[in-house]
N, C-alpha and C positions, 0 to 999 in steps of 0.2 A: 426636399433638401434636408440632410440629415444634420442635427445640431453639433457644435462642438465638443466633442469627446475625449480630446485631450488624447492623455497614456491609455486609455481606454484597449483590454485585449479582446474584450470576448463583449456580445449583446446579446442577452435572454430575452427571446422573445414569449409572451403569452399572450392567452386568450383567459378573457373572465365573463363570468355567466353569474347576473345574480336575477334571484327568485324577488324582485323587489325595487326599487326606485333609490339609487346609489351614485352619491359623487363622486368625483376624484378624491377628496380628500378625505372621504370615508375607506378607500381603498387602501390608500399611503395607509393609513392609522391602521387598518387591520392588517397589514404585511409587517409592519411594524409591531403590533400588538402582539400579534399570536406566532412569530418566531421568534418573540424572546424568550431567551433561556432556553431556546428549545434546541442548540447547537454548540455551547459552551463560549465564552470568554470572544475564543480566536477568532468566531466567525459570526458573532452578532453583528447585526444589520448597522444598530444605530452607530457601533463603535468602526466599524466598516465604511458608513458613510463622512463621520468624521476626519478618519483619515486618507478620505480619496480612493478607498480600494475601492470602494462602491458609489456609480456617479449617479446622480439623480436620476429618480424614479421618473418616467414617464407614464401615464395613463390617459389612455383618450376610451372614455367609456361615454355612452349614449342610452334613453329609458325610450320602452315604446311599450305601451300596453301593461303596464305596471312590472315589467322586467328591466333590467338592464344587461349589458352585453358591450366589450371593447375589449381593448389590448392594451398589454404592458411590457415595455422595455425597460431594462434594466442592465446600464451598466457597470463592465467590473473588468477591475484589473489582477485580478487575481488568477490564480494557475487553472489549468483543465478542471483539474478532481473539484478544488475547490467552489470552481464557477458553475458544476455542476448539483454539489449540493447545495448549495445556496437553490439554485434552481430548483430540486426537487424540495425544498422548505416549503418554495412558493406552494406548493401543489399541498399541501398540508391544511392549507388555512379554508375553513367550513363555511364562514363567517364573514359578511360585511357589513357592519352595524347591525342592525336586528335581520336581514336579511341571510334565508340563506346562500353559499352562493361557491362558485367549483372555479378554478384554477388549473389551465390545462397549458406546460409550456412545449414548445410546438417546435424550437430549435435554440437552437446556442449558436452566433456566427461569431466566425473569427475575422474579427473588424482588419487584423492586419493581412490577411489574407485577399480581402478587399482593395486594401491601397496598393499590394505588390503589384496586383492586376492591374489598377491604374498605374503604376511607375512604370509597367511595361509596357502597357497603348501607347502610355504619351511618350516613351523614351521611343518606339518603333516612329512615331509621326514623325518629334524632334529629325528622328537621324534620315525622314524618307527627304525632307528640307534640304540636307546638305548633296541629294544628289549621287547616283550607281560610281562615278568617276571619284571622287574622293577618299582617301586610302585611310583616313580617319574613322570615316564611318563603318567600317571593317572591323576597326580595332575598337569601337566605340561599342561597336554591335555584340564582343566577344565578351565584352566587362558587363555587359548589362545582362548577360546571358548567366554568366558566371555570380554576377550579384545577387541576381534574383531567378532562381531556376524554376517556378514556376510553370513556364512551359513544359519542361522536361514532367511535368509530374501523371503515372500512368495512373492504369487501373489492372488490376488482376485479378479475374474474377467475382470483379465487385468492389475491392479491396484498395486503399490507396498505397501506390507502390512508385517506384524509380524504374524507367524504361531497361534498367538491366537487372529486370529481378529476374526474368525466364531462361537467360542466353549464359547466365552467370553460373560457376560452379558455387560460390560462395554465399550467402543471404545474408543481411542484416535482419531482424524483427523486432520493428519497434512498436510502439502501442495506437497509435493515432497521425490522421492524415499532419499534422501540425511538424510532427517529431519527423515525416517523409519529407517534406518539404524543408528542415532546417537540415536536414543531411547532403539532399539536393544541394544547397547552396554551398553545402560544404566538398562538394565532388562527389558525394557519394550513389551511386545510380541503382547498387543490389539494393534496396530497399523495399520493405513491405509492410502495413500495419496490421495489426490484429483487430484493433478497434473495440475494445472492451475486455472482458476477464469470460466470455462465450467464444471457444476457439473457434474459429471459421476451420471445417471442412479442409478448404481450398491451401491454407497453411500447412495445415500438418499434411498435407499430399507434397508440396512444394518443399517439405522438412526434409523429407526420404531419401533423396538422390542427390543431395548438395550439403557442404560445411557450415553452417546457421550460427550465428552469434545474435544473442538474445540482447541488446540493449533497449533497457526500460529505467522508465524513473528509477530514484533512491528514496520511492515510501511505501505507507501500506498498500495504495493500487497496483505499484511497481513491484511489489511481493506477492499479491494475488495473482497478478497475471505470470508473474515466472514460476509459482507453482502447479498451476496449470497445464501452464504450457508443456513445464517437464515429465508431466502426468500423460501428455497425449501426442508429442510430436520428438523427433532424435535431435536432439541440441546438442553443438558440439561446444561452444565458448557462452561467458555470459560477459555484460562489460554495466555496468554501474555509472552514471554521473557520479559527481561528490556527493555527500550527502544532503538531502533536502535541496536538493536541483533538478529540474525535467530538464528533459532531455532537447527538448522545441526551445529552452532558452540558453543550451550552450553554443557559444563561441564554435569557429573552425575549429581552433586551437586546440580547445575542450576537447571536441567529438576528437579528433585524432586519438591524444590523448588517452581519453578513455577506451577508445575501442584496438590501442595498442596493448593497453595493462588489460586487459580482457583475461579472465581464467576459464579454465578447462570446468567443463561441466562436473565432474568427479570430483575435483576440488571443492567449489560450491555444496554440493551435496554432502560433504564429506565434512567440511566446515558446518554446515546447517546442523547437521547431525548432534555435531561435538557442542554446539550453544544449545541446542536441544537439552541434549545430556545434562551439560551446566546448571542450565536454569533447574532441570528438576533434581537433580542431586541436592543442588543450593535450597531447594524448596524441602525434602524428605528431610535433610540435615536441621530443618529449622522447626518443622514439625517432631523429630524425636526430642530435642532439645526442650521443646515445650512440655512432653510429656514425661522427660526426667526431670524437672524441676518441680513436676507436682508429686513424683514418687520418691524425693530424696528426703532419707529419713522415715519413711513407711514401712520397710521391710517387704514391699508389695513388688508385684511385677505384673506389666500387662502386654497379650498379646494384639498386634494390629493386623490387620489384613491387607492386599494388596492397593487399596484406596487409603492406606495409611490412619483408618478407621479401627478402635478399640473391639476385638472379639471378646476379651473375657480377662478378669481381673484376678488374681490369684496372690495368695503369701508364696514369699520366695522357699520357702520349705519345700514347697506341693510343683514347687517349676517344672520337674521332671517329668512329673508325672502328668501334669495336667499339658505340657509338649507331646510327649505319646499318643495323647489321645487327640488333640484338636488336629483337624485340617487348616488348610488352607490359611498360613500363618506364614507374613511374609517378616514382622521383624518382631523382637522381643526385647522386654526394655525391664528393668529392674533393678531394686535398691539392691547391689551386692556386687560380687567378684566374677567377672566371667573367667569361668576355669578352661581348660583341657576338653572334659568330657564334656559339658556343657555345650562347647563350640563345635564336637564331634555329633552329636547328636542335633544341634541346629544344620548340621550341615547334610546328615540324613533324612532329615524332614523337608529336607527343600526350603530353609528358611534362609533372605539373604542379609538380615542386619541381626547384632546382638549387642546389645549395648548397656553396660551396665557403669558401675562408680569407680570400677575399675580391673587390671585385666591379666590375667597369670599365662594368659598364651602368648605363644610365641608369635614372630613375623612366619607370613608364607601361608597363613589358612585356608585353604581350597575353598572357593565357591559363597563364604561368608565374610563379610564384614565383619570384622569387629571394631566397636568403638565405646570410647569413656566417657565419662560426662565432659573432661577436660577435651577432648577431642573437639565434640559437639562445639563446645563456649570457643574452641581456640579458631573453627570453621567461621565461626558467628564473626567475629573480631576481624578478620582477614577479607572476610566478605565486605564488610563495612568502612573499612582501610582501604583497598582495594576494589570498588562496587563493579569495574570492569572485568 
């Protein structure tokens, strides 16, 4: 008889092996002991436990011959990704009081997966009571079906999927059996998981000949597995929860929603791209900056290379000349005036920043940047004003 678990989503189950004679509450202490600090803030055990995300540790361990050996449940109400590294923490710990000793978890069930299955036996008995002749139990049958779709949920080559992933010209692909089943409930039957961030084979063959919309979480696992995926199967839409939501805990409503605002795969990529770009623009620009505040007022100039790494220090006299001669110079930074020919001759060396105190060329220079220290300082300010 299993204890009560309350909001409980997910059970870790494990197996532990110690080299030694070990209680339960030597085990508690070292699950405790040696995950701290080792997950940051959000996902420590002891603060986890206080506030209910994490239910009481169960351990039923037994010694026979100066070993011990039992299992440990651990509940948690916390999302997939989450209730999985918590779980691979367990697997971390060496140690149980002076003993040594190995932690091996063996599954993760989804406790409300369980109750559906019960809500649907006893709702089948319930209505077998009322009797074939009753026009109730028809309609009774069609809401239970609809509530809890459950039955409906297939397999496809292994894979948990919606009885209309094969017949369908369209796919949904979401990440795990949890997210098949709340689409289930939501009507939706092209469904398939991938079930990690290791494409299955069976997917990207099923990608080829049908319209695919990619719906996954909105975090880092939900970003690993849609890069992936677009790395090895033809995706045509992608569709996102809101932020910081799986996809197994939205509403009917939600999934609609979201998988109506769904964008074109080209978009996505196309946006990725341009935050891409952003971020390292926003990074170079903060790097040149640093290295003209240590040459202002020097008379110096330094060349950097493609890693935005110092090749060679020079007085701004020798600029010209010591350009002619280096390779592989992607920007050039110096106390003084970017002129005309300066910027012509960065432009035939293949160099693509020049940035100096300030700047006698005109707008429209082919192929180079030019920027001033004012430029730098007024990027700085705009970013920090604006961090979006």
């Amino acid at each position: 008889m299993r204890e009560d678990i309350g909001t409980t989503k997910y059970l870790i189950h494990a197996k532990i092996e110690a080299n030694g004679v070990v209680e339960r509450p030597d085990v508690v202490g070292a699950i405790f002991g040696q995950t701290e600090g080792l997950l940051g803030e959000d996902l420590d055990l002891r603060e986890l436990l206080k506030t209910g995300r994490i239910g009481r540790i169960n351990v039923n361990i037994n010694s026979n011959q100066g070993k011990s050996s039992g299992t440990i449940t651990m509940p948690s109400s916390l999302d997939r990704i989450e209730t999985s590294i918590i779980g691979a923490a367990l697997e971390t710990i060496d140690r149980v009081g002076p003993c040594e000793a190995r932690i091996k978890v063996e599954r993760i069930e989804d406790v409300r997966d369980e109750k559906r299955k019960f809500v649907i036996e006893r709702a089948k008995a319930l209505l077998d009571k009322f009797g074939e002749t009753a026009l109730e139990t028809q309609e009774i049958t069609e809401r239970v079906k609809k509530s809890v779709r459950l039955e409906e949920i297939d397999e496809y080559k292994g894979l948990p999927a919606g009885p209309g992933v094969q017949e369908s010209d369209a796919i949904v692909v979401v990440e795990g059996r949890a997210d098949v089943l709340n689409l289930l409930r939501a009507g939706i039957r092209n469904v398939v998981a991938v079930e990690g961030t290791n494409m299955p084979t069976a997917v990207v063959e099923l990608c080829k000949n049908k319209t695919v919309t990619a719906f996954l979480d909105s975090d880092r696992g939900g970003d690993l597995i849609l890069k992936e995926l677009l790395q090895v199967a033809d995706v045509d839409f992608v569709a996102r929860p809101p932020a910081g939501r799986s996809v197994e805990d939205l509403t009917r409503k939600e999934i609609i929603k979201a998988l109506r605002d769904k964008l074109p795969v080209e978009q996505v990529i196309a946006e990725s791209k341009q935050k891409h770009a952003q971020i390292n623009d926003g990074t170079q620009l903060e790097q040149l900056e640093k290295y003209m505040s240590k040459l202002r007022g020097t008379l110096k100039a330094q060349l950097l290379d493609k890693q935005f790494e110092p090749i060679k220090e020079t007085q701004v006299r020798d600029l010209r000349n010591i350009l002619q001669k280096t390779d592989g110079v992607e920007a050039v930074i110096f106390d003084g005036v970017v002129t005309q020919e300066l910027a012509d001759l960065a432009a035939e060396r293949g160099i693509n920043f020049v940035v100096g105190m300030r700047s006698r060329v005109g707008s429209g220079q082919k192929n180079v940047r030019i920027l001033t220290f004012d430029d730098l300082r007024r990027a700085r300010y705009q970013k920090q004003t604006n961090p979006q």
